[in-house]
C-alpha positions in Angstrom: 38.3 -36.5 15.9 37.5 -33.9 18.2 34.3 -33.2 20.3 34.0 -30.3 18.4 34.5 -31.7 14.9 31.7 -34.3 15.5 29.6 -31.4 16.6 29.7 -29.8 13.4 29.1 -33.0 11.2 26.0 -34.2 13.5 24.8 -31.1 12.6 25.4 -30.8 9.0 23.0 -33.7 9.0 20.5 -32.5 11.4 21.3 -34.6 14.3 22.5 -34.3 17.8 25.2 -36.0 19.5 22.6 -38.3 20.9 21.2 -38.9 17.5 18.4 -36.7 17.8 17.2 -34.5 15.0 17.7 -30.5 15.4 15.8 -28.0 13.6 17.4 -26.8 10.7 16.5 -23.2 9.3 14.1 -24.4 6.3 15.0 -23.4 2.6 18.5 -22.6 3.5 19.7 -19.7 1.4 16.4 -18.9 -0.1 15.8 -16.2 1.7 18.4 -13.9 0.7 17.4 -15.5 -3.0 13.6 -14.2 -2.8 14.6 -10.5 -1.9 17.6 -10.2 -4.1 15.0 -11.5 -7.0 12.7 -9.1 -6.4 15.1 -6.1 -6.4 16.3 -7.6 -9.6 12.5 -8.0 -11.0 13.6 -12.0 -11.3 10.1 -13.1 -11.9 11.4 -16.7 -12.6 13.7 -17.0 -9.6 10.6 -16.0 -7.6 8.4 -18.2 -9.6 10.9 -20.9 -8.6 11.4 -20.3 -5.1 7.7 -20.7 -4.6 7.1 -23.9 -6.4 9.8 -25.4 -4.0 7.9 -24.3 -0.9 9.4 -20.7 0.0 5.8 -18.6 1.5 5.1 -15.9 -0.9 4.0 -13.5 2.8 7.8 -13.9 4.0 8.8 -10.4 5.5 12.3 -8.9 5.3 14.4 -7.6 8.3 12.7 -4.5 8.5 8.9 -6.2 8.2 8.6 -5.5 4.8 6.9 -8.0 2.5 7.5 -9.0 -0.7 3.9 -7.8 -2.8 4.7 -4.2 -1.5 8.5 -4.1 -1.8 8.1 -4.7 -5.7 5.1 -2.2 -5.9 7.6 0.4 -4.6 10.5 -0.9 -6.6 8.5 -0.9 -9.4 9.4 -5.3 -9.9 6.2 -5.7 -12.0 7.3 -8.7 -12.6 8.2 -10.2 -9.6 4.4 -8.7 -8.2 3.2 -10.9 -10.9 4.8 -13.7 -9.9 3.7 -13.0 -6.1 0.6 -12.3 -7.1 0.1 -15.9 -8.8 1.0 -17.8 -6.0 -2.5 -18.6 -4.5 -1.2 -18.2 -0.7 -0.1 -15.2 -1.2 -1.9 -12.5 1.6 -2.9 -9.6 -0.5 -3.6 -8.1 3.2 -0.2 -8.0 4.3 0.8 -5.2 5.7 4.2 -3.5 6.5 5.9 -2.3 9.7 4.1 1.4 8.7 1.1 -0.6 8.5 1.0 -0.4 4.6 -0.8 -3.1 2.6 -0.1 -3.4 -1.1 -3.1 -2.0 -2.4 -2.1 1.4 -0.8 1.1 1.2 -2.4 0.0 0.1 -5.7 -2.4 3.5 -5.1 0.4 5.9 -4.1 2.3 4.5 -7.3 -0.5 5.4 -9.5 -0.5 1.6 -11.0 -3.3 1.1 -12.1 -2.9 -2.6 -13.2 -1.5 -3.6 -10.2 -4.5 -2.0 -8.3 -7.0 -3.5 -10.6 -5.6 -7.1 -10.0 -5.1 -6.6 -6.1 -9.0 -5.5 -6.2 -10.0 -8.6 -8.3 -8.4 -10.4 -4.8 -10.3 -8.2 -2.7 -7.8 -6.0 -1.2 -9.5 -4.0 1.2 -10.5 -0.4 0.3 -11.5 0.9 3.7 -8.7 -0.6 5.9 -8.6 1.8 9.4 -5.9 4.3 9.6 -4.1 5.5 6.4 -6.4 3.9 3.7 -5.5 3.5 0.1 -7.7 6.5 -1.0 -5.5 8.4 1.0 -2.5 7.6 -0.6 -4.3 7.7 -4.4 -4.9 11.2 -3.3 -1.4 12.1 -2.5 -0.3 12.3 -6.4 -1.3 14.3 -9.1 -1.1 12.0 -12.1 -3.9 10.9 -14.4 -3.4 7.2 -13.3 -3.9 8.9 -9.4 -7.1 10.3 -10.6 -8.3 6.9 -12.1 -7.5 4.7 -8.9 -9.6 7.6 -7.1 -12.2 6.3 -9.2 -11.8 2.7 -9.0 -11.5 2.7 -5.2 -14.8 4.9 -4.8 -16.6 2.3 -7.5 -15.6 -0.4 -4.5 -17.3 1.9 -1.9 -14.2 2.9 -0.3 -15.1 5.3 2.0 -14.1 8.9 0.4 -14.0 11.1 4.2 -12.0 8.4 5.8 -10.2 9.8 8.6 -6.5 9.3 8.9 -5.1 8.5 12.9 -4.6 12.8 12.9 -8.1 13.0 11.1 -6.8 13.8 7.5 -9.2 12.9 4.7 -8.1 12.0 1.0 -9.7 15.1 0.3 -6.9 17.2 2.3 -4.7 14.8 0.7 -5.7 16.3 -3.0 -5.7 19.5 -2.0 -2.2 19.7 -0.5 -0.4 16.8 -2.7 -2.6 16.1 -5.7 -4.1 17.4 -8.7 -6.5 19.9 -9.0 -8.6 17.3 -11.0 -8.4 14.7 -8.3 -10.0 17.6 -5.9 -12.5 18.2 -8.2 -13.1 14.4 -8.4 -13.4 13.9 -5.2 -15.8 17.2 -4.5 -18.2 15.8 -6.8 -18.0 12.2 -5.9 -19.3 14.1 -2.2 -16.0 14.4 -0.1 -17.2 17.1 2.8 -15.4 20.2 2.3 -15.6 21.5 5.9 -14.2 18.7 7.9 -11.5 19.8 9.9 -8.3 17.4 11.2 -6.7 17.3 14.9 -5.3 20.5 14.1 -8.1 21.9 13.1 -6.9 22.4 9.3 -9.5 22.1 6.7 -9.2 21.2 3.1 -8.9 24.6 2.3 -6.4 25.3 4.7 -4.2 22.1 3.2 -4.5 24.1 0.0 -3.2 27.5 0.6 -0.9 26.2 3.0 1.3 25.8 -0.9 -0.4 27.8 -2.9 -2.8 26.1 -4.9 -5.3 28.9 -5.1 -7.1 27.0 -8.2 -7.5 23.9 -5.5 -9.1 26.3 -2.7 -11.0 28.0 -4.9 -12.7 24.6 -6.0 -13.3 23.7 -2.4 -14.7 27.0 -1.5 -17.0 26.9 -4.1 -18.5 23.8 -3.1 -18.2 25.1 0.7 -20.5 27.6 -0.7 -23.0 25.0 -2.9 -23.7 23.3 0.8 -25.2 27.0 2.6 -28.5 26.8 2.7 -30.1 29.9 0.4 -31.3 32.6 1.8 -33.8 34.7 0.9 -33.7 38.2 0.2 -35.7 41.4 2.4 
């Protein structure tokens, strides 16, 4: 036997050539397993993987975790199945600094977003915040997480990192209903980002003239009356 080929059967069994142990890469083969199952929506296989150990916060290569991979892959139930292990971070956040509450928000999933608030998923997280990203869509189910999101005090003029607000957000990407929403829920219709862009200017910038109009009209509601000579 060579050198070589004692080498390799030490380490088959975790040892050394001196007999001591070497690490060996824990739950070989599972990881490959965990992010294949989740592209497959393999709730089971996931359901599996956890009960033998594998942690439900493991990222991929590109420092994506597995709660917000199957929010954007739509894997329902492979969320479930994350979302029943009871270490599972509802926190985590990606390499763009997404958390899964942001992407269950820019999906318009209202279940999902319902269940990762029940965990308390944080509404007002700094930077891009999920009330940002429920603005960015113009479905009803966008217009409802609006809602729930406000109900848990998230902050409705959060400033992105380039000072955009959700209401920006709506005005450019979303529904004319979710601009109203958020105009009456109190957003402030004159703030301005780095660029010095208002909501208004977000609006016209494609068109939506029904969207500007709204915010002007509330622009309008906040001028002080004044009498007439």
């Amino acid at each position: 036997m060579t050198v070589l080929d004692r080498r390799t059967i030490l380490a088959a069994f975790g040892l050394t050539a001196c007999g001591a142990f070497i690490a060996l890469p824990a739950n070989a083969g599972a990881f490959e397993d965990f992010f294949i199952a989740i592209q497959r929506d393999d709730g089971d296989a996931i359901t599996t993987l956890l009960r033998r150990g594998f942690d439900p916060n493991t990222r991929d290569p590109n420092g994506q975790v597995g709660l917000t991979l199957a929010l954007q892959n739509g894997s329902l139930k492979a969320f479930a199945a994350l979302m029943a292990a009871r270490q599972v971070n509802v926190e985590a956040r990606n390499a763009q600094d997404e958390s899964p509450l942001m992407m269950a928000a820019l999906k318009g999933n209202v279940d999902a977003v319902k269940v990762l608030l029940a965990r308390d998923a944080d509404v007002n997280k700094t930077g891009w915040a999920p009330l940002h990203y429920a603005s960015s869509a113009g479905s009803p189910q966008h217009a409802q997480i609006i809602s729930l999101l406000l109900e848990r005090h998230a902050y409705i003029d959060a400033a992105s990192p380039n000072g955009t607000t959700p209401l920006m957000m709506a005005a450019h990407y979303g529904s004319t209903e979710a601009v109203q929403l958020l105009l009456e829920e109190g957003a402030d219709p004159t703030l301005k980002n780095q660029l010095g862009l208002t909501a208004t200017d977000f609006a016209m910038r494609v068109g939506r003239t029904e969207s500007a109009e709204k915010i002007a009209a509330a622009i309008r509601r906040r001028q002080p009356n004044r009498g007439k000579w």
